[in-house]
C-alpha positions in Angstrom: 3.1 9.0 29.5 1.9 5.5 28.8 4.2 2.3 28.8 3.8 1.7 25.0 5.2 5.0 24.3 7.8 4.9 26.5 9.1 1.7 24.7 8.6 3.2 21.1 12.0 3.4 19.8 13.2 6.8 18.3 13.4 7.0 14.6 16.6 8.9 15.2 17.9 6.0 17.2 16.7 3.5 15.1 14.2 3.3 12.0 13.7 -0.1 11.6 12.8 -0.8 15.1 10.8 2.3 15.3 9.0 0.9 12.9 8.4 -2.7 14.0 7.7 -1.5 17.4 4.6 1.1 16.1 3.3 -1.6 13.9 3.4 -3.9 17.4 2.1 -1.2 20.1 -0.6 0.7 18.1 -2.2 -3.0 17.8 -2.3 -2.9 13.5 -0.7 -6.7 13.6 1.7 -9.4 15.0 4.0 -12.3 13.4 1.6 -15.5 13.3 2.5 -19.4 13.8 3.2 -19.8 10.3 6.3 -18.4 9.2 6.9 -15.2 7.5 3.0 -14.6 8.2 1.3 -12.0 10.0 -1.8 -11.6 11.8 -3.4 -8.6 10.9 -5.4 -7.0 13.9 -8.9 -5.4 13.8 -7.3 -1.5 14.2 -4.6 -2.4 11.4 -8.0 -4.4 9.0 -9.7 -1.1 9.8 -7.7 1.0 8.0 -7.5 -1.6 5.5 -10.8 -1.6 5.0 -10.6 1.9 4.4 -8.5 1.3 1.7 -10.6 -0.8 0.4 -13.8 1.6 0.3 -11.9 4.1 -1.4 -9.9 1.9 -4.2 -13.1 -0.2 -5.0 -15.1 2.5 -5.6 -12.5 3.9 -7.4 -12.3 0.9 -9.8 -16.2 0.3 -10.4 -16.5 4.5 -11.1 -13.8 3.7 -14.0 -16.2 0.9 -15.2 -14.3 -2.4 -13.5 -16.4 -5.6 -11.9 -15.1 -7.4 -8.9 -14.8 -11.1 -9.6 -13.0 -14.4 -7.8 -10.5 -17.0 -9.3 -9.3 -19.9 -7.6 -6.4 -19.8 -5.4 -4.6 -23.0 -6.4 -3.2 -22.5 -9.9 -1.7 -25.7 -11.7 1.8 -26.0 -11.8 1.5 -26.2 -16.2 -0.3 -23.3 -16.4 3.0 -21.3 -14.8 5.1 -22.9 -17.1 3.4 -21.3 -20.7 4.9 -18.0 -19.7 8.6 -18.3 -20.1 9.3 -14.8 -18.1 6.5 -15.3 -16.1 7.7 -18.5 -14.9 10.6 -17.2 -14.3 10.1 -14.0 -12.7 7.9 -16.3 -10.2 8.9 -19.7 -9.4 11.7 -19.1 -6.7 8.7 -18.2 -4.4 6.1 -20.2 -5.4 4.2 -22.7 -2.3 3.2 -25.8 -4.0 0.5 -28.2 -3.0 1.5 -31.8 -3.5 -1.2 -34.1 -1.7 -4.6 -33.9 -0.9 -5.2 -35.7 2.1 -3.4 -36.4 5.7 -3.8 -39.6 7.6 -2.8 -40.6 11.6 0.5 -41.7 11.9 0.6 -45.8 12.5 3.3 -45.1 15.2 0.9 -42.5 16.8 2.2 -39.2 16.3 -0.4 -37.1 15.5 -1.0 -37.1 11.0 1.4 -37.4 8.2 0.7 -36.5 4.8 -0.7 -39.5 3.1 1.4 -40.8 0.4 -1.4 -42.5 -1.8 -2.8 -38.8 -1.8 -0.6 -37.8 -4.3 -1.9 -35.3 -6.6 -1.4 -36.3 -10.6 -0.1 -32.5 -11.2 1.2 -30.5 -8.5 -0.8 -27.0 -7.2 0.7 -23.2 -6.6 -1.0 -21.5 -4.3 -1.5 -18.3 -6.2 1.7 -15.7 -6.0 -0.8 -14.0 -8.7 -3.3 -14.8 -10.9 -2.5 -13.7 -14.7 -2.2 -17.7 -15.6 -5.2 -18.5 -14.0 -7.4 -15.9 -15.2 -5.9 -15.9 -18.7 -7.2 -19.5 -19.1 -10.1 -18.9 -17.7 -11.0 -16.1 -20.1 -10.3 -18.3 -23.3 -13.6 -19.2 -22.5 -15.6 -16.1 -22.3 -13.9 -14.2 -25.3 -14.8 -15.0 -29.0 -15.5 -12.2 -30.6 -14.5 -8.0 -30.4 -17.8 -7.9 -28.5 -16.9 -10.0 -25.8 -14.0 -7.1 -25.1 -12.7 -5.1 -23.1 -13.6 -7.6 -20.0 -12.6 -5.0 -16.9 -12.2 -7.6 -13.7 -10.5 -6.7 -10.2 -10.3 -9.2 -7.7 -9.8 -8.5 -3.9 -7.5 -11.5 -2.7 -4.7 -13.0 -0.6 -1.4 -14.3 -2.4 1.8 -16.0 -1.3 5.3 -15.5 -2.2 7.8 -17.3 -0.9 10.1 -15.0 1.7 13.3 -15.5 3.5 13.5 -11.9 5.2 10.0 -10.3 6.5 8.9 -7.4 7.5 5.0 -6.7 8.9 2.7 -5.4 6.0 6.0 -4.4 3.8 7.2 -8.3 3.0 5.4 -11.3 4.1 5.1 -14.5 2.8 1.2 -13.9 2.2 -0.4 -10.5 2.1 -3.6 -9.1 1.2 -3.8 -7.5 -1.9 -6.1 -6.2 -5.1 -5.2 -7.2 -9.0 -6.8 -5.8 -11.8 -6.6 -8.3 -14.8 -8.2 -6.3 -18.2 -8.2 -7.8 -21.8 -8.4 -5.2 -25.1 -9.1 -5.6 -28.9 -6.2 -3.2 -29.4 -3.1 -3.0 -28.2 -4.2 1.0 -27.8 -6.8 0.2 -25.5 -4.8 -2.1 -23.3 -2.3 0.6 -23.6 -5.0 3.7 -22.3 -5.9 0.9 -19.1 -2.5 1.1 -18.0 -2.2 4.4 -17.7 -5.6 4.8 -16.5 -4.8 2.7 -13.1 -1.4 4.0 -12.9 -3.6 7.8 -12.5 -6.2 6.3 -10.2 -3.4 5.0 -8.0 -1.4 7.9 -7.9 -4.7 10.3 -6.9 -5.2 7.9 -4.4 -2.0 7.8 -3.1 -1.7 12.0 -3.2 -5.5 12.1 -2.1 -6.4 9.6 0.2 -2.8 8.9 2.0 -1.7 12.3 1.8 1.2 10.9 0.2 3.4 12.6 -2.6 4.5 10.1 -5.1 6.5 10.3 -8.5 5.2 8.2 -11.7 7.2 6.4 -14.1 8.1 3.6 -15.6 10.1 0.8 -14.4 13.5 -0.2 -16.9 13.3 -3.6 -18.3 15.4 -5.0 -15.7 12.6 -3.7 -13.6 9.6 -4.8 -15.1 6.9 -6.9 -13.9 7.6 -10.6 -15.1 6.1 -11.3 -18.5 5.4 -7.2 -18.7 5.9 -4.9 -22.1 6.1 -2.0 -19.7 5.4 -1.5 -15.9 4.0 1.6 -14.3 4.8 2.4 -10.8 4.0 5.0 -8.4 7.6 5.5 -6.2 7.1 7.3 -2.9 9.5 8.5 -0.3 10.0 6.8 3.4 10.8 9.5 6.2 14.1 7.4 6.0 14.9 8.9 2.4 14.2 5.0 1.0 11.8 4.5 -1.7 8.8 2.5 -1.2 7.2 1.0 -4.2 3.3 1.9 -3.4 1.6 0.7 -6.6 2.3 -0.9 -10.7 0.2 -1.0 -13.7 1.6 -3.6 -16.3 1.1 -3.6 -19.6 1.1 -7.1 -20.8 0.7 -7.1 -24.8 -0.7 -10.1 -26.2 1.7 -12.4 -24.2 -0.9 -14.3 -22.2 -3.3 -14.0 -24.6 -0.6 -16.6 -26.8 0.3 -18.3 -24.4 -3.2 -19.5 -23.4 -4.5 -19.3 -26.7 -7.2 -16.1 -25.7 -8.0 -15.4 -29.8 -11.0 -13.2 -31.0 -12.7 -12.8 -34.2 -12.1 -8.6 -34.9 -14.4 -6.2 -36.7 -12.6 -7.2 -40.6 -13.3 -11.0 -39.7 -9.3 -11.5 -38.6 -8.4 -14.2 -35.9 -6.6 -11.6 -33.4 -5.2 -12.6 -29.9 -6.8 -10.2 -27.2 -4.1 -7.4 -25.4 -3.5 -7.8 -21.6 -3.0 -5.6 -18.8 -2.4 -6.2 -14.9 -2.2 -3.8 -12.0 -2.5 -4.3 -8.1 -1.8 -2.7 -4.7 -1.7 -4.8 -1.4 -1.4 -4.2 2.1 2.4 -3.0 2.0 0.6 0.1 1.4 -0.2 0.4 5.2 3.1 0.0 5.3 3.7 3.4 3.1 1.7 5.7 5.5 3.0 4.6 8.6 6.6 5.2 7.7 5.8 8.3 5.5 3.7 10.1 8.3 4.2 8.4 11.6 6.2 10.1 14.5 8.1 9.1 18.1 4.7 9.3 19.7 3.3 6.6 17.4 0.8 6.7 14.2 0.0 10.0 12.2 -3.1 9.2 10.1 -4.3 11.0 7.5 -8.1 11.5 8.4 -9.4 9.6 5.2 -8.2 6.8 6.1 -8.0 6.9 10.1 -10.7 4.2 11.3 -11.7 6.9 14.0 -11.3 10.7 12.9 -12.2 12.3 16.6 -11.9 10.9 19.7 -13.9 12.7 22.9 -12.9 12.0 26.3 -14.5 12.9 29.2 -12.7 14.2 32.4 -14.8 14.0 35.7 -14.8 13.7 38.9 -18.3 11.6 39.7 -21.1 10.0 38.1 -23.2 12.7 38.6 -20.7 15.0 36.4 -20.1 12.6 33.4 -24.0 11.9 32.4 -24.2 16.0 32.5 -20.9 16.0 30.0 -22.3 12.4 28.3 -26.0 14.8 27.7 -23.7 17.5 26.4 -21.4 14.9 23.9 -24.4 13.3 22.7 -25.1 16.3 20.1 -22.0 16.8 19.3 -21.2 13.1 18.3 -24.9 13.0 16.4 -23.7 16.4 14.5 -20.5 15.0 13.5 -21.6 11.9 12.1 -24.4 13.2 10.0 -21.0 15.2 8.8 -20.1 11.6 7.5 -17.5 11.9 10.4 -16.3 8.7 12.7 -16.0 9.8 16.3 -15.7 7.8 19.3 -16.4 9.0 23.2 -14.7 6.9 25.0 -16.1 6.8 28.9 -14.4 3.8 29.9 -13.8 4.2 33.7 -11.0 1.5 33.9 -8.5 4.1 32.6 -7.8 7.5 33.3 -7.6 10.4 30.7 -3.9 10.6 30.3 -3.8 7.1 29.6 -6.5 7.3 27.0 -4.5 10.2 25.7 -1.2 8.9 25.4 -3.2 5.7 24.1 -5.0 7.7 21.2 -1.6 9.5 19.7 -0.4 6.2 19.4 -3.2 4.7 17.4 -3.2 8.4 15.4 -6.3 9.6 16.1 -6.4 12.6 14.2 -8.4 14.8 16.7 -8.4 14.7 20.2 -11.9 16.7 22.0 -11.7 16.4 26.0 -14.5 17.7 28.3 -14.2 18.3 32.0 -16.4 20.2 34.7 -15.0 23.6 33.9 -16.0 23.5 30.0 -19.4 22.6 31.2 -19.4 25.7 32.9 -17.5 27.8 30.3 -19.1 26.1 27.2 -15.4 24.9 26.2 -14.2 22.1 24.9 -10.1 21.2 24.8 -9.2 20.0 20.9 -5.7 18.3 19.8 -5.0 18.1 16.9 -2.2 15.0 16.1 -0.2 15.8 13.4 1.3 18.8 15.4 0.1 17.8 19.3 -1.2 21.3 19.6 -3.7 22.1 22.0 -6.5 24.6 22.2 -9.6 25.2 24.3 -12.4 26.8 22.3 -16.5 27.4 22.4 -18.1 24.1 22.4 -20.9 26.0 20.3 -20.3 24.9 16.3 -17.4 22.8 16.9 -18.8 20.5 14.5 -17.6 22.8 11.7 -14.8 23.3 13.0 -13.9 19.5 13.2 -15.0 19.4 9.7 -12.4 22.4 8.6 -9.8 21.2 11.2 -9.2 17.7 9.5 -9.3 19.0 6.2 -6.5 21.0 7.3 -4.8 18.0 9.1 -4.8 16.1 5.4 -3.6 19.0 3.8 -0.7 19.5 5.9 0.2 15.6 6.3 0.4 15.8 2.5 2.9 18.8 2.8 5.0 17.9 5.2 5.7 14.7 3.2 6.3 16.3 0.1 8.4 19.4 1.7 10.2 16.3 3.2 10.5 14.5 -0.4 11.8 18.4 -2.0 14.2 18.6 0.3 15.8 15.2 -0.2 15.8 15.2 -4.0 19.1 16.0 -6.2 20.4 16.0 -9.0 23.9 15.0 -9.5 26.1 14.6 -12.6 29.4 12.6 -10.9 29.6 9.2 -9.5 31.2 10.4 -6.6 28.3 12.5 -5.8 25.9 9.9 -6.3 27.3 7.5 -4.1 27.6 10.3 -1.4 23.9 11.1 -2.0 22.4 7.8 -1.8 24.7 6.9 1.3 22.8 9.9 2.9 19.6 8.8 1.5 18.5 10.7 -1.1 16.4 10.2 -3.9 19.2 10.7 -6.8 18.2 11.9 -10.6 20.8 11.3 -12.4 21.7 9.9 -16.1 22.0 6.3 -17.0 23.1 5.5 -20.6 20.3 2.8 -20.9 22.3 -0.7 -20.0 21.3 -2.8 -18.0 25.3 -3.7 -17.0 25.3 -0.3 -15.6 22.1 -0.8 -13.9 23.7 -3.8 -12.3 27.0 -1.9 -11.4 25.1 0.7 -9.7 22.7 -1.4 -7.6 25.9 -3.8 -6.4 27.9 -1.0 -5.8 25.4 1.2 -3.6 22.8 -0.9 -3.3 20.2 1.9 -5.2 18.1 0.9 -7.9 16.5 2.9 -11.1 13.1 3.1 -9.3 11.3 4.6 -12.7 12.2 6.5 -15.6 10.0 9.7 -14.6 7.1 10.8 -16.6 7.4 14.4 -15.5 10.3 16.5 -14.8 14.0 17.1 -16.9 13.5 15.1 -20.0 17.4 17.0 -20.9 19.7 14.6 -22.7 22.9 14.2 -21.1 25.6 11.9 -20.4 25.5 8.9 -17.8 26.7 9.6 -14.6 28.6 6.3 -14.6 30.0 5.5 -18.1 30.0 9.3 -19.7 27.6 7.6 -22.8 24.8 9.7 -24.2 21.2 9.8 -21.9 18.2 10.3 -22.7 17.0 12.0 -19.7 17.4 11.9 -16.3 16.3 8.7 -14.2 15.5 8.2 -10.3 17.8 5.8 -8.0 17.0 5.3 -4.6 18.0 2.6 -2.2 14.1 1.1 -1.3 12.3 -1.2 0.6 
């Protein structure tokens, strides 16, 4: 077995490190020279990219336009927001000069003191503010609305604790910034980006996820209400994968966005906010991967078959490079990425070992005897089973193998989630249950004291009041005061 995977930490042993050490060996990024900030690497901006296909396309089919806002925001403009400002300015970067000069004692340049700018700058930890003033401009009337922008961009928040693609100081990310003529409208966008990014989640990352809402303590900053999608770690921690806020008219008072409506009224337009970021590479390594490195689901794995030749000359890897040829042409006009992989500087249980690491979903190897037998050797990753079938219409068979492969990634993760989700009606079993990491439904009487006694005491949180599932009244599994319904706690990342 190869020397990466012989240093991969178990997750048994140790999931945190597990973790760091896949994100490290399967070559998806590495901490940078600036602090708290990675450097993502072309396999990790693959899958990325992926991500990217999917979502954008996603967005434009639901009638969004990708645009660009600046990414220095002035300092003011955070200030009109009161929760906004608030919710944001313990991790806000701020620009304060615009020019260096060389040092008079010769040690290299120091910022230049003259170059003081009149107001300071934010580098962007998002871009309601920014956007919000920009769109005074472009709305006057009900027939300027709704304006439907995404922007694909890179933010920075301020972090003391990182962790690669889950929490650095600047990540990659999408936001979706909407404005309505009715607070219904605004209202139906929410909710219509909270269902794209849940089919995406369950569709594309073969990853189960429950929707809610988060509790006011919860919210997005500046938010009337926050949709999230809440998915489960192998771990039994919660990983936040993806919000939709709905924003009221907030911003549109704050930066004075006002419109002329159908009766002739002066009305302020409704807002609404939503993004997902790179953290979400994050979510499918941890809800997937194994001790022998990446599991991908095939709709978003950068390469979906891998063929490697095993030979013994020159003479013997044209006649199986003839024979891969039509099978590599068949699968891509399949719309399927493969890769044969002839490299003679390592051998084929490198390339193997090498391949289950970076989670290749199918593995086809071809040596001298399945040129004689018209075999072909396929592995499939999410199990590491082996078989050696006909090499005639294994095309199809690719095709039906990594449908199966997505299907049974998603199952396995929501078997997983099934298994570790209880309800509980006594504190004492609710503190066991999140020690032992499970997701929790229990009652909360609605306080946000209890909220805070719950999340100091076991460090869990109220991920989201579900949308589906027991809506029974009951009493809190804290205080003993009347419920509403059952919530979800979970400690999370």
């Amino acid at each position: 077995m190869a020397k990466e995977l012989k240093e991969l930490t178990s997750r048994s042993e140790n999931y945190s490190q597990w973790y760091q050490d896949l994100v490290i060996k399967a070559d998806l990024a590495e901490n940078s020279a600036v602090r708290g900030c990675m450097v993502i690497k072309p396999y990790g901006y693959a899958i990325w990219e992926k991500m990217q296909r999917v979502l954008d396309d996603m967005f434009k089919e639901t009638g969004h336009q990708n645009a660009y806002f600046p990414l220095l925001i002035p300092k003011s403009f955070l200030s009109r927001e009161a929760d906004h400002v608030e919710g944001f300015a313990k991790e806000c970067a701020v620009v304060t000069h615009y020019r260096l000069k060389n040092d008079p004692e010769g040690s290299g340049v120091v910022v230049d003191p003259a170059a003081k700018l009149e107001e300071e700058l934010v580098i962007r930890p998002t871009s309601e503010t920014i956007i919000w003033n920009t769109y005074k401009n472009w709305i006057q009337s009900y027939r300027d609305l709704p304006i439907l922008i995404n922007q694909w961009a890179n933010v920075m928040r301020w972090e003391m604790r990182t962790r690669l693609f889950l929490r650095t100081a600047e990540f990659l990310w999408q936001e979706g910034h909407t404005a309505h003529a009715t607070s219904q409208e605004a209202e139906e966008e929410t909710r219509k980006i909270h269902d794209v990014y849940a089919t995406f989640a369950e569709k594309y990352m073969a990853m189960p996820v429950i929707k809610g809402v988060k509790t006011a303590s919860e919210r997005f900053a500046g938010a009337l209400d926050t949709y999230t999608i809440e998915a489960m770690m192998q771990d039994g921690k919660a990983l936040q994968a993806g919000t939709s806020h709905f924003l009221g008219q907030n911003f549109g008072k704050a930066f004075d966005v006002t419109f002329v409506d159908k009766n002739g009224n002066t009305e302020y337009a409704w807002a609404t906010s939503w993004g997902v970021s790179t953290r979400l590479i994050g979510a499918l390594i941890m809800a997937h991967s194994d001790d022998n490195g990446l599991v991908l689901p095939p709709l978003l794995a950068p390469t979906q078959v891998v063929i490697i030749p095993i030979y013994r000359n020159e003479e013997q890897l044209a006649q199986i490079s003839e024979k891969v040829e039509g099978i590599m042409a068949k699968l891509k006009s399949m719309g399927i990425s493969v890769k044969f992989d002839d490299a003679d500087n390592k051998k084929p249980g490198w390339k193997f070992a090498e391949y289950e690491l970076k989670g290749v979903p199918v593995r086809l190897a071809m040596g001298g005897r399945d040129l004689e037998n018209g075999t072909i050797e396929v592995m499939r990753r999410d199990t590491l089973e082996k078989e050696t079938i006909t090499s005639e219409g294994i095309e199809e068979y690719v095709k039906t193998l990594l449908d199966e492969i997505q299907q049974n990634i998603f199952k396995k993760a929501f078997d997983l989630r099934e298994a570790r989700t209880i309800s509980v009606d006594t504190y004492d079993d609710f503190k066991e249950k999140i020690e032992a990491g499970y997701f929790v439904m229990a009652h909360w009487d609605g306080t946000a004291e209890t909220e805070e006694k719950v999340k100091v005491e076991t460090k869990a949180t109220i991920r989201c009041i579900p949308l589906e599932g027991d809506k029974t009244p009951g009493n809190c599994v804290v205080t003993g005061n009347p419920s509403a319904q059952r919530v979800l706690f979970a400690r999370s990342y």
